[in-house]
FISEBA-317694 format. One record per residue: x, y, z of N, C-alpha, C in turn; residue in three letters. Coordinates in steps of 0.1 Angstrom, whole numbers, padded with zeros to 4 digits, always signed. Layout:
BEGIN
XYZXYZXYZALA...
// end
This chain:
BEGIN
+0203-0230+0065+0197-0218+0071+0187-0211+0063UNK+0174-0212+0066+0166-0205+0064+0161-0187+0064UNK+0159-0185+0057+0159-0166+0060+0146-0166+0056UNK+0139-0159+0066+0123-0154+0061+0123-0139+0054UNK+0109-0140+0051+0106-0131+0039+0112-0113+0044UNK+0112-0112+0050+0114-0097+0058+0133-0099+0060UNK+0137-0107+0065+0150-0112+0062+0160-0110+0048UNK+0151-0116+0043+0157-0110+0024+0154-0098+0018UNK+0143-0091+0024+0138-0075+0022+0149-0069+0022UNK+0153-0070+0037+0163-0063+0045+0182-0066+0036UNK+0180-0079+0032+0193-0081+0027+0197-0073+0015UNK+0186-0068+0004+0186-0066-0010+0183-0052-0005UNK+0176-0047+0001+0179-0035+0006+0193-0025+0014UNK+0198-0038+0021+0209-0035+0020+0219-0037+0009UNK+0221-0042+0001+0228-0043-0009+0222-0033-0021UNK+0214-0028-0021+0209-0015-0028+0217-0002-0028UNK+0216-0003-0010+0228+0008-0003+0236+0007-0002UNK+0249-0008-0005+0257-0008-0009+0262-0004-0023UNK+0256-0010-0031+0258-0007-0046+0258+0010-0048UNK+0246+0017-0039+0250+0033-0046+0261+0038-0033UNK+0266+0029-0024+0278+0040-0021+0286+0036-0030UNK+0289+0024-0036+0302+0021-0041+0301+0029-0049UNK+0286+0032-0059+0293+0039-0072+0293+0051-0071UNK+0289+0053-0059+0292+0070-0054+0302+0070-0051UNK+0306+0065-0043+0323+0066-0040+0334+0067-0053UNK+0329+0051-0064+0335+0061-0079+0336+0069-0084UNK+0321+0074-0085+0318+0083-0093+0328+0101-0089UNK+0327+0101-0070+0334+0111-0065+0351+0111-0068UNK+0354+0098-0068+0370+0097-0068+0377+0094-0084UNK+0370+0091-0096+0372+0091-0107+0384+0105-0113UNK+0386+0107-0121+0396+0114-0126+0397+0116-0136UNK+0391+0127-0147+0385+0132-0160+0399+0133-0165UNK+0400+0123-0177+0420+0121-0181+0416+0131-0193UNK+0403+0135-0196+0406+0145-0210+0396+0154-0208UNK+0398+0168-0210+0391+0178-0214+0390+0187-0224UNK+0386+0186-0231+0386+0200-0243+0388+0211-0241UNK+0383+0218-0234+0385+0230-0229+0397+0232-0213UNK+0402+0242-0210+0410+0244-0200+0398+0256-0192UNK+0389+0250-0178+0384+0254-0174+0388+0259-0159UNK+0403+0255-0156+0406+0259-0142+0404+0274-0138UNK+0406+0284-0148+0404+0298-0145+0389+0301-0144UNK+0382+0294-0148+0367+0298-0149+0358+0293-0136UNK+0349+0302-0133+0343+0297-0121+0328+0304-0123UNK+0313+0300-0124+0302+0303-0125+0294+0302-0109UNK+0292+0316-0106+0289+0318-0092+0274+0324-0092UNK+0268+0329-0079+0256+0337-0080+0260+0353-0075UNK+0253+0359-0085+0256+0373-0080+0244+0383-0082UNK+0240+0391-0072+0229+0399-0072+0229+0413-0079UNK+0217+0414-0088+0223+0428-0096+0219+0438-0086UNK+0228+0449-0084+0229+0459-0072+0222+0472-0082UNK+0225+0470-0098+0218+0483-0098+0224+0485-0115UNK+0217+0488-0120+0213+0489-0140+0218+0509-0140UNK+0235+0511-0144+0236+0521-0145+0234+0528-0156UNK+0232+0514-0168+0226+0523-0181+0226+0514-0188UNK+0213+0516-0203+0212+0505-0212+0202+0510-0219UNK+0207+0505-0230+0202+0505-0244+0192+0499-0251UNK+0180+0495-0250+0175+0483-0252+0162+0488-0262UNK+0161+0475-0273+0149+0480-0284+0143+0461-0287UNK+0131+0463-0293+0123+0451-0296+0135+0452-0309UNK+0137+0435-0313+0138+0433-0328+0127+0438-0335UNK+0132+0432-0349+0120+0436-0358+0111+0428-0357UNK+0112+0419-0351+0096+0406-0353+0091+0410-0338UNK+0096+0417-0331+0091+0420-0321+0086+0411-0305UNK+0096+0402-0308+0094+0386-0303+0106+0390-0290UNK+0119+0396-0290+0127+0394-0284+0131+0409-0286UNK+0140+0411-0271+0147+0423-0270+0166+0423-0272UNK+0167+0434-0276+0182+0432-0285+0185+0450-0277UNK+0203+0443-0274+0210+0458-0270+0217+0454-0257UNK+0219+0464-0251+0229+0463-0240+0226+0466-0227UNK+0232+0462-0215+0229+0466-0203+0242+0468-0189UNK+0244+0478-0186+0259+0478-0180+0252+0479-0165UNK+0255+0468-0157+0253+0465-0144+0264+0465-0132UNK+0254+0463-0122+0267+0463-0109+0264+0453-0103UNK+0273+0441-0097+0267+0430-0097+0274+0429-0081UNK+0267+0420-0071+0275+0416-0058+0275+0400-0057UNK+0288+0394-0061+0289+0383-0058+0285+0378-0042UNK+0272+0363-0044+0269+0360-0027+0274+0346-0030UNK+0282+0339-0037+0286+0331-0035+0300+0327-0041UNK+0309+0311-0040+0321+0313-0042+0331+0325-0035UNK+0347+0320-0043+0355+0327-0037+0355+0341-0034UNK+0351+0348-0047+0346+0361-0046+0330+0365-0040UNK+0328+0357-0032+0317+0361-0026+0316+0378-0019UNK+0311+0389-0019+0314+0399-0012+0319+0406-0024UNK+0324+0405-0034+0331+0414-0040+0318+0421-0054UNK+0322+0436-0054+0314+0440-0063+0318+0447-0079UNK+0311+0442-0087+0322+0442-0100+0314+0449-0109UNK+0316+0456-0124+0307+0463-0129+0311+0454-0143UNK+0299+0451-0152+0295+0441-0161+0287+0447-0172UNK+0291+0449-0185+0288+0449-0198+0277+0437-0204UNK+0263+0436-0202+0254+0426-0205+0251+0428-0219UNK+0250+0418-0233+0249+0424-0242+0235+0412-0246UNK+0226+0417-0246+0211+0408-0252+0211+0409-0266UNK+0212+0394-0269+0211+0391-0287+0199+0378-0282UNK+0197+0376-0302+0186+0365-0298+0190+0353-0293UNK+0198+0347-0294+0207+0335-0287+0207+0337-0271UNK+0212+0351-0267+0218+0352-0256+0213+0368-0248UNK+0195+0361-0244+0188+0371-0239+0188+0373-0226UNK+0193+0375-0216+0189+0372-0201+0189+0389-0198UNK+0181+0392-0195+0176+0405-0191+0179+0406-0172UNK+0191+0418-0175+0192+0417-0156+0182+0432-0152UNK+0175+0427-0144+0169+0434-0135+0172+0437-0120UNK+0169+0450-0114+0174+0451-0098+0168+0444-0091UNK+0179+0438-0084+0176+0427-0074+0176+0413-0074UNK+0177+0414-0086+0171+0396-0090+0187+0390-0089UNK+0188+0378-0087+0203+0370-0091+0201+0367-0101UNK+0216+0364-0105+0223+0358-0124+0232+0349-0117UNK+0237+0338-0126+0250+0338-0128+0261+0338-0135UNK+0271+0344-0126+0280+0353-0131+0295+0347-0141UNK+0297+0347-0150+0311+0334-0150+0329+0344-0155UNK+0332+0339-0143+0343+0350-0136+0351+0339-0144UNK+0360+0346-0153+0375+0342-0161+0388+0350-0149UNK+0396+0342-0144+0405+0348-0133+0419+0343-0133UNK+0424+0346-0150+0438+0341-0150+0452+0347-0142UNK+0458+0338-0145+0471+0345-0135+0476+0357-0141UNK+0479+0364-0135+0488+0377-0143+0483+0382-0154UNK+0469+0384-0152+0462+0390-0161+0448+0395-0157UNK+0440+0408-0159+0432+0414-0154+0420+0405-0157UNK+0414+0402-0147+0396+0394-0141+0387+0396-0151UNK+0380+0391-0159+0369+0393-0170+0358+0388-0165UNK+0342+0391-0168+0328+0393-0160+0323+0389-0173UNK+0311+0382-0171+0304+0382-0180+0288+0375-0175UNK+0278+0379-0179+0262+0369-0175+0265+0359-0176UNK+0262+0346-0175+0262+0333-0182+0243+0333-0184UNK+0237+0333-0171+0222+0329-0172+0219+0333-0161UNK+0204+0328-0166+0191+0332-0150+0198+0322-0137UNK+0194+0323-0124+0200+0317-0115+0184+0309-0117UNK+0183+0299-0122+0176+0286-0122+0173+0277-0113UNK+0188+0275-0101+0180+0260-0096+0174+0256-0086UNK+0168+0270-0080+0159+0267-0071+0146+0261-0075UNK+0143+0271-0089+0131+0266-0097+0127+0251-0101UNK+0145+0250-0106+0147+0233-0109+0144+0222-0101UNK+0147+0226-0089+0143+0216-0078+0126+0222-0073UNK+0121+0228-0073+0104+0230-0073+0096+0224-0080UNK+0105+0227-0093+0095+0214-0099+0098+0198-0099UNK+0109+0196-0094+0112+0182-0098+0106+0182-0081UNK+0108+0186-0070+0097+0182-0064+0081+0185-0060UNK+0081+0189-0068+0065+0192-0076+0060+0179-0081UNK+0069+0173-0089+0065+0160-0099+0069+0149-0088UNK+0075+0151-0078+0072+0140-0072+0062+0140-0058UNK+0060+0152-0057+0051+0152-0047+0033+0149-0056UNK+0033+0153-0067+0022+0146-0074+0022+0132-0078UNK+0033+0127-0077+0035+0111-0082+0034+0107-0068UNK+0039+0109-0057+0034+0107-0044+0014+0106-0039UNK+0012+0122-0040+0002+0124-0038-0011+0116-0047UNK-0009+0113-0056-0017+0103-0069-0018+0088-0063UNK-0002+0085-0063+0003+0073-0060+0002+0066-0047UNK+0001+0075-0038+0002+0068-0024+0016+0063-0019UNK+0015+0053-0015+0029+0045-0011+0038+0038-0029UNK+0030+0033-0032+0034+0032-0047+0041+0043-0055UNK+0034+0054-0054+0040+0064-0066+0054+0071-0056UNK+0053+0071-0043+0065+0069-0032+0076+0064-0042UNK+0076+0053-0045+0088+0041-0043+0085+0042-0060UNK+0078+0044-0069+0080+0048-0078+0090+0061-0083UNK+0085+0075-0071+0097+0083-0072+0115+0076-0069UNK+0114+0072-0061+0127+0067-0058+0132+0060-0070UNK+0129+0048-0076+0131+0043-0084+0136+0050-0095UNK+0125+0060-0100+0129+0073-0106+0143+0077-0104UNK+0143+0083-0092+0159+0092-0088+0173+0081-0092UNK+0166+0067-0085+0178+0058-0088+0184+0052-0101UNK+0172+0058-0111+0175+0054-0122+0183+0064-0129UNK+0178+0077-0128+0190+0089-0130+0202+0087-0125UNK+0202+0082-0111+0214+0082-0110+0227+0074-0111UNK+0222+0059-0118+0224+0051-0122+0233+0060-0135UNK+0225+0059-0145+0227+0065-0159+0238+0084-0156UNK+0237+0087-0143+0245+0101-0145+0259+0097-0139UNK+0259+0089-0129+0268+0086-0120+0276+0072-0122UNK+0272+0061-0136+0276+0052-0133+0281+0050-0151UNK+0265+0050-0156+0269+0048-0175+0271+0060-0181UNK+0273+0070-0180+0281+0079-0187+0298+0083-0182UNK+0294+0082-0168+0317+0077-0170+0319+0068-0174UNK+0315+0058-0174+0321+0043-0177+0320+0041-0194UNK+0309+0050-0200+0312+0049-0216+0325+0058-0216UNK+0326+0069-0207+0335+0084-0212+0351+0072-0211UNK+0352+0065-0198+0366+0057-0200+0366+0049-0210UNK+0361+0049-0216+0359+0039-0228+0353+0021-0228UNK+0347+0024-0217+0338+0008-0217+0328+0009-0226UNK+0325-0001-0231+0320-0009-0237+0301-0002-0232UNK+0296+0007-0246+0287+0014-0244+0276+0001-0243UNK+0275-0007-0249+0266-0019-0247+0267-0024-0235UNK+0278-0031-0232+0276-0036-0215+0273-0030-0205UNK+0280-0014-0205+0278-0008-0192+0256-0002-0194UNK+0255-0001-0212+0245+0002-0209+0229-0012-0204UNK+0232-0021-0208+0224-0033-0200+0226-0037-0189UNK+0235-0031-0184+0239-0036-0166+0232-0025-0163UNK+0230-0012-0168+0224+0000-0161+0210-0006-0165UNK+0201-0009-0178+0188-0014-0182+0184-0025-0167UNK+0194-0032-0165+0191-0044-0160+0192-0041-0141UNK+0198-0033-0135+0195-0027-0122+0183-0021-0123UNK+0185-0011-0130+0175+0003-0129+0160-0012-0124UNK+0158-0016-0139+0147-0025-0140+0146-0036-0128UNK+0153-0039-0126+0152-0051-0108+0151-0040-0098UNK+0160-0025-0096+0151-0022-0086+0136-0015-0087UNK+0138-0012-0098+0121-0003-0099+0111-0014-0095UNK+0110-0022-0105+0101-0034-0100+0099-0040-0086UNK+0112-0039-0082+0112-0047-0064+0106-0036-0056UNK+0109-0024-0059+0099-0013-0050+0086-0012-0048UNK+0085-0013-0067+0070-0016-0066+0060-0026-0066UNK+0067-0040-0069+0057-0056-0065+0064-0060-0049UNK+0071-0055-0050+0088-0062-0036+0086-0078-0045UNK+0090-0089-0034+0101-0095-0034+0088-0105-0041UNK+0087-0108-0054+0079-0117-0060+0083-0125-0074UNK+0069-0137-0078+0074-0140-0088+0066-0131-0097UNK+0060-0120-0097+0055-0110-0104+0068-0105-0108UNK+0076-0098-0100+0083-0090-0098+0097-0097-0111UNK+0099-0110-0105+0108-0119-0111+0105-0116-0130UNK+0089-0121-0134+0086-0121-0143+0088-0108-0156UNK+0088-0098-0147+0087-0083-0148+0104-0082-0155UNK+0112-0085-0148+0125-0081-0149+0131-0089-0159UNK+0127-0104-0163+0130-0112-0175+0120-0105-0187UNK+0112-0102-0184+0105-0093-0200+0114-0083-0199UNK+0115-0070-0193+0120-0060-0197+0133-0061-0206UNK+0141-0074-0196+0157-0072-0200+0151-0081-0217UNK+0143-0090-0216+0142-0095-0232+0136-0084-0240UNK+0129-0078-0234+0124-0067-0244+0138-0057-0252UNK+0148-0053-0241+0156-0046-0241+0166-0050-0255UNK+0167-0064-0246+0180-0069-0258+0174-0074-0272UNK+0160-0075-0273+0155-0072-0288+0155-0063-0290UNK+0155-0046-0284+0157-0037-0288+0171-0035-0297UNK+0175-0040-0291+0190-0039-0295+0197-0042-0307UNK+0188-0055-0308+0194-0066-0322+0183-0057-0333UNK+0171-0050-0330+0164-0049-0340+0172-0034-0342UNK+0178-0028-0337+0188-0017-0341+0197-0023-0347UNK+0207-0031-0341+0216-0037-0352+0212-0040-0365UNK+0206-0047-0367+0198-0049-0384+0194-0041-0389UNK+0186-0025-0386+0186-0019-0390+0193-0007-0392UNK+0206-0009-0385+0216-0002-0386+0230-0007-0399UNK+0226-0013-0398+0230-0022-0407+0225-0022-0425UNK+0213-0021-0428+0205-0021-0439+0203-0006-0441UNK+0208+0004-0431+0207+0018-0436+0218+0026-0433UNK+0230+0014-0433+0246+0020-0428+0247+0031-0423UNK+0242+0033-0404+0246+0041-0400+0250+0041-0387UNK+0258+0045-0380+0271+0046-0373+0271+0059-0365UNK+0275+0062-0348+0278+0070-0346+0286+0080-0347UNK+0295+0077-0359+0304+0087-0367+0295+0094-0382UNK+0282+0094-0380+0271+0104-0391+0265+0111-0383UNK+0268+0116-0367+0257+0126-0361+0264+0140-0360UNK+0256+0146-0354+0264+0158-0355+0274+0162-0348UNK+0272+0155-0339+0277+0158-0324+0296+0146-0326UNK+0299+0141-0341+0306+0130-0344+0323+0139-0341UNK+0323+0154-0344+0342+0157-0345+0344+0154-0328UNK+0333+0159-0323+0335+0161-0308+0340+0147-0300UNK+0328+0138-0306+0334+0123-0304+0350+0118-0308UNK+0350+0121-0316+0362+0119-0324+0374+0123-0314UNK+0371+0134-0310+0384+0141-0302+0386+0133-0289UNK+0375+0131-0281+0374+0127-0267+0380+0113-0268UNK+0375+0102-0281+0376+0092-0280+0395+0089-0283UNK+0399+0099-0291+0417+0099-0289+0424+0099-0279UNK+0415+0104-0271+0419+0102-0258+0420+0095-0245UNK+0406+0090-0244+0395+0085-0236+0396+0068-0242UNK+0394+0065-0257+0391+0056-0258+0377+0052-0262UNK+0371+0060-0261+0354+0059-0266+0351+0054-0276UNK+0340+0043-0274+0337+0038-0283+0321+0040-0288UNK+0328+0049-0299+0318+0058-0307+0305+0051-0312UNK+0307+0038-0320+0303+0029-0328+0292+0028-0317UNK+0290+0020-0302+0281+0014-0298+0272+0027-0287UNK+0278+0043-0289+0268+0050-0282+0252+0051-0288UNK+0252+0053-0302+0235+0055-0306+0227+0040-0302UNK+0233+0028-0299+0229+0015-0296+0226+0016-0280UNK+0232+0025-0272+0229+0028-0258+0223+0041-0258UNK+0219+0047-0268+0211+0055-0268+0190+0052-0270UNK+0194+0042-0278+0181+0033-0281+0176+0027-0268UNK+0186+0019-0264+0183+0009-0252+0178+0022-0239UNK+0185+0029-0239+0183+0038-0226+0165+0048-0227UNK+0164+0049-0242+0154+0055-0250+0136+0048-0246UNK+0142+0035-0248+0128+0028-0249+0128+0016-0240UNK+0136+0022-0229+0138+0013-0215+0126+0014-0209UNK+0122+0028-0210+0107+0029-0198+0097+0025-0203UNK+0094+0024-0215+0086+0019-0222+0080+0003-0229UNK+0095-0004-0226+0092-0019-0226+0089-0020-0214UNK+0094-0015-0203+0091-0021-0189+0076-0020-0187UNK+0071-0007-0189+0057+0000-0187+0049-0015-0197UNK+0050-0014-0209+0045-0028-0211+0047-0040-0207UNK+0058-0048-0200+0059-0060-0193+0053-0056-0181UNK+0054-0046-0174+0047-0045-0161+0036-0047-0162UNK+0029-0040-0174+0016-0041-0172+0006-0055-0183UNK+0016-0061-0185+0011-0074-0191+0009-0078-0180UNK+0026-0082-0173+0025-0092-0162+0014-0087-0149UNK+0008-0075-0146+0001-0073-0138-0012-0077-0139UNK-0015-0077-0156-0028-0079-0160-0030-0096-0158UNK-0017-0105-0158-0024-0112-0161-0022-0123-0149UNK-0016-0115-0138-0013-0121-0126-0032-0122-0122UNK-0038-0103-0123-0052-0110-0116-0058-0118-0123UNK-0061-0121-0135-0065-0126-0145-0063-0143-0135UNK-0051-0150-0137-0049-0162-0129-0055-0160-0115UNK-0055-0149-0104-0055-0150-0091-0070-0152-0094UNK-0080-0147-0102-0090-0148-0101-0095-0163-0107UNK-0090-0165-0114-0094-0183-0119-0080-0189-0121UNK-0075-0196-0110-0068-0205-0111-0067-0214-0120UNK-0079-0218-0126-0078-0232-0138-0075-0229-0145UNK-0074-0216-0150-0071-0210-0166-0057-0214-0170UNK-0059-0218-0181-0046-0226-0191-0035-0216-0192UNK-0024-0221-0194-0010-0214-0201-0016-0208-0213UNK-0021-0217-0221-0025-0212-0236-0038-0198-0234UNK-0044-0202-0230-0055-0192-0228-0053-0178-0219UNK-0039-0181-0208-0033-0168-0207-0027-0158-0212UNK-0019-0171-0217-0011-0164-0234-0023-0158-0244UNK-0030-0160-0247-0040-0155-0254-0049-0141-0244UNK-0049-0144-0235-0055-0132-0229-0041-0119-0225UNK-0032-0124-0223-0021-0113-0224-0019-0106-0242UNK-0023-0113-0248-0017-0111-0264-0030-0099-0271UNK-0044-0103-0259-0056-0091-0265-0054-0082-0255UNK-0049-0082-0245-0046-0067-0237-0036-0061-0244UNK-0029-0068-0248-0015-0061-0254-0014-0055-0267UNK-0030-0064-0277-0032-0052-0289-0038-0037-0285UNK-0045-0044-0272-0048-0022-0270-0039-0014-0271UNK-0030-0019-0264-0017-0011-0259-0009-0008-0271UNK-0009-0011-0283-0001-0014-0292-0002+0002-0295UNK-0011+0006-0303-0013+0016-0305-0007+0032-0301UNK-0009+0032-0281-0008+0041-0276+0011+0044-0273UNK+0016+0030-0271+0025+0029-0265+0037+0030-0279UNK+0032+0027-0292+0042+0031-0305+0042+0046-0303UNK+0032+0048-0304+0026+0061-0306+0036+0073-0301UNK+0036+0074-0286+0044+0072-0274+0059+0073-0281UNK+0065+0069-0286+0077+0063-0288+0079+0075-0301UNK+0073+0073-0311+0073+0075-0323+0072+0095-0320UNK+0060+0092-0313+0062+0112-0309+0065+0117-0303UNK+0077+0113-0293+0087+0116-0288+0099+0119-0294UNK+0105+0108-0304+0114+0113-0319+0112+0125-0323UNK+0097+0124-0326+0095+0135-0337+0093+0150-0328UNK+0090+0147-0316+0089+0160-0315+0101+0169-0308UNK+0111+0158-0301+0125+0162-0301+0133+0168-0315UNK+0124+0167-0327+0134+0168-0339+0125+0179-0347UNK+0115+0186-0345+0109+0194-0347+0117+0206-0355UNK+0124+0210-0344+0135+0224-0350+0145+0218-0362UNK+0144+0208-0362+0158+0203-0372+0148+0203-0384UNK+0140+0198-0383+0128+0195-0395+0122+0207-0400UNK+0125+0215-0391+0121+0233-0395+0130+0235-0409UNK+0141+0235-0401+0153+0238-0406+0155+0233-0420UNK+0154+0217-0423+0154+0210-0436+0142+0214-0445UNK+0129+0221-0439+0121+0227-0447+0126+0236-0458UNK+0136+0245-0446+0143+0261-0450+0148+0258-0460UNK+0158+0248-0461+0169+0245-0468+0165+0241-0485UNK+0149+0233-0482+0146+0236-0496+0149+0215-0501UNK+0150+0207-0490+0156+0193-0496+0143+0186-0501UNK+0150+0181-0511+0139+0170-0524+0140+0161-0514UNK+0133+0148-0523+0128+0138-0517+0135+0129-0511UNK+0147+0125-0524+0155+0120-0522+0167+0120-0512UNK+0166+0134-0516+0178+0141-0507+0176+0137-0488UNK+0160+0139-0485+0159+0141-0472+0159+0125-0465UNK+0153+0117-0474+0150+0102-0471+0165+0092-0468UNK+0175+0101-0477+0191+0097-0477+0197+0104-0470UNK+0190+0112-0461+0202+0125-0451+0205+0116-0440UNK+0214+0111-0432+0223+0106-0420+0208+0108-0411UNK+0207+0117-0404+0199+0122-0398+0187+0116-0397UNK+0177+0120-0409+0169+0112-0408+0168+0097-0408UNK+0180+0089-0412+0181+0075-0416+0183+0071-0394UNK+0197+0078-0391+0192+0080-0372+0181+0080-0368UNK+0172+0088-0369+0161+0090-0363+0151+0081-0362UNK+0148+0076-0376+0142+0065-0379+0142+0054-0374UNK+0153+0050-0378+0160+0033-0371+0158+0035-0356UNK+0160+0047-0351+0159+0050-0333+0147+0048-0330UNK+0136+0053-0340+0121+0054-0335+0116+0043-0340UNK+0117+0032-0349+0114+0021-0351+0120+0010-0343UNK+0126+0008-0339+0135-0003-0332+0127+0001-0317UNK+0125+0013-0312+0122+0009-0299+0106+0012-0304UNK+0099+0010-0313+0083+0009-0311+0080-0004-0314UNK+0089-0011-0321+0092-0028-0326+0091-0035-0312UNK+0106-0025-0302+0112-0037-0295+0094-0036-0285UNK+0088-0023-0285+0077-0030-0275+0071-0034-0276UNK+0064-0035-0288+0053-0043-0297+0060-0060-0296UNK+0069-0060-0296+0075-0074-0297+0074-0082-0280UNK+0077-0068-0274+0078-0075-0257+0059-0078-0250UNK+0050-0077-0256+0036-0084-0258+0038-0097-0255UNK+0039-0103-0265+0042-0119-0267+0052-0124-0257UNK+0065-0116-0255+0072-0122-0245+0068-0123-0231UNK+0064-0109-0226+0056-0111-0212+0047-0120-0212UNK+0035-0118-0222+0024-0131-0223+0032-0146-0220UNK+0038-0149-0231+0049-0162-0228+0053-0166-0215UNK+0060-0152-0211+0064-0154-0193+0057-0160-0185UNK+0043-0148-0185+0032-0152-0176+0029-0168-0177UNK+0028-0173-0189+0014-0182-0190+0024-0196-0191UNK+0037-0195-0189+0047-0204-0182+0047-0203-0170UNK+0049-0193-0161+0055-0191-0154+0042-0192-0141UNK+0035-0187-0142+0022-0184-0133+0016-0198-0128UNK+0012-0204-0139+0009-0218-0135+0018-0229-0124UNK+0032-0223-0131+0043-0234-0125+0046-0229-0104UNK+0042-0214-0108+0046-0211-0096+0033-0213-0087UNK+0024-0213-0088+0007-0217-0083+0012-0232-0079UNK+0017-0240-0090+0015-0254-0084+0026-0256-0075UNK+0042-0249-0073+0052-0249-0063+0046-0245-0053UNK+0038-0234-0051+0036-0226-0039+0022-0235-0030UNK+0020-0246-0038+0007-0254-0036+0014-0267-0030UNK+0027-0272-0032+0030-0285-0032+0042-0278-0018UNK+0043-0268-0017+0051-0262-0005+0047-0259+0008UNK+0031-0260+0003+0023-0255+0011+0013-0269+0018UNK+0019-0278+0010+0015-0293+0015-0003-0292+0006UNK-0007-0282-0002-0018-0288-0007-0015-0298-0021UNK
// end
């Protein structure tokens, strides 16, 4: 039985939309066996301030932030207590500024234990209207830019979040295996993004064997350097908290900063295989005769441009996520030795080298791909086609 091209569209498309009910249907019916905290009494709602009966309020000394107090009247419009109106002690420190003004919403986070009197407090600005304006802002510009492409580029997008919110972060939290569940997520995300945007090709094909090789060099070149600067996801900061969950849960600590790399510099090897394999698909469509070797060679001088911009990329991303921490070790006054030996920076490093490696490395592999693969499939699609 033969299936034509629109036939297979349709099949992997459906199997797309199978794959996110199933892990939706997971993800909804799963069952959190550990929590740190006991949150059943607690509930964060929206509630409108009705009216600022009195408050205290002065600039700090640097003049940057406001500090003091604000005693409000607040009307819950959502949740159980929706309707109900409560009076709230707001206190503005530098940590924990949220300034209520009349009219505006907050929200509220209602403590409501049994046999014992209701406690109020601010939590924050009511944010997520805003949150969704701009995330569809950014895709209505990725649209608008993109046409049909930056379309199906958004989606790809959403599916890859949701991939990584709804699939590899429970499945590390039950204690799978942070490596596998994280290359099965590298390795969907990457086969659907690509299929949306080349659909059903050997471009497409080519695309998805670079990435995932890009990926799992990422990986090994973390291992070795994890290795030669003994470090472990039991040196971060975030390590008592691991510690607890994983007594429970089973988490396996050791392989999260390794699915942190891979998840890190996923978009970034792909963005380079893509754009090898695209460069050098016209490259062939326009001269057919051109050699494996001479493709390989013309993928390998597009790909020194790219070298540059795309480490670059990688490297000031690290640094600029680590900015406040690097304030901080200024503060503290650390020698040379001290800072070059700190956990932290030995992390950061290995994280920012390993994935500017793994893309510099994935050059030569796409090229490889292509200048194999292009030729072989020109002369199938030629001997199929009875020329």
């Amino acid at each position: 039985m033969k299936f034509s091209y629109r036939g297979i569209n349709i099949l992997i498309n459906a199997a797309i939309v199978l794959l996110i009910i199933l892990i939706t249907w997971s993800f909804l019916n799963q069952e959190i066996g550990y929590k740190r905290y006991e949150t059943a009494t607690l509930s964060y709602n929206k509630a409108k301030v009705l009216k600022i009966n009195k408050q205290e309020l002065a600039l700090d000394g640097s003049g940057e932030y406001i500090t003091g107090y604000q005693e409000i009247r607040v009307k819950f419009v959502s949740g159980e207590e929706k309707g109900k109106e409560v009076e709230i002690v707001n206190a503005l420190t530098a940590t924990h500024n949220v300034m209520a003004k009349t009219g505006h919403t907050l929200i509220i986070c209602s403590d409501v234990p049994e046999n014992a009197e209701s406690y109020y407090t601010v939590y924050n600005y009511y944010r997520s209207p805003f949150i969704w304006l701009i995330i569809l802002a950014f895709l209505g510009i990725i649209a608008l830019i993109g046409g049909k492409k930056g379309i199906k580029s958004g989606i790809s997008l959403l599916l890859t979040f949701f991939l990584i919110l709804c699939y590899l972060l429970p499945a590390m939290y039950r204690g799978e295996s942070p490596l596998f569940s994280t290359v099965i997520t590298a390795a969907l995300s990457t086969a659907i993004s690509l299929y949306y945007l080349n659909g059903l090709s050997y471009r497409t094909l080519i695309g998805i064997l670079s990435t995932t090789m890009g990926i799992i060099i990422t990986g090994i070149l973390f291992f070795i350097i994890s290795k030669l600067l003994t470090i472990s996801g039991y040196q971060t900061d975030e390590a008592e908290s691991m510690i607890l969950i994983s007594q429970s849960t089973g988490l396996q600590i050791k392989g999260i900063l390794f699915a942190g790399v891979l998840i890190a510099s996923l978009g970034a090897v792909m963005d380079i295989a893509v754009s090898i394999g695209s460069s050098l698909y016209e490259i062939y469509s326009l001269n057919p005769a051109i050699t494996g070797k001479e493709l390989f060679k013309s993928g390998m001088n597009i790909g020194k441009d790219m070298i540059g911009t795309m480490t670059n990329t990688l490297i000031l991303a690290y640094a600029g996520s680590s900015l406040m921490t690097l304030l901080i070790f200024i503060s503290y006054g650390l020698q040379y030795h001290q800072l070059l030996s700190s956990d932290y920076l030995a992390i950061e490093l290995g994280q920012a080298i390993a994935g500017s490696a793994a893309v510099v490395i994935t050059i030569p592999v796409a090229s490889a791909f292509c200048s194999l693969g292009y030729p072989h499939f020109n002369k199938k699609t030629r001997h199929d086609n009875g020329g």
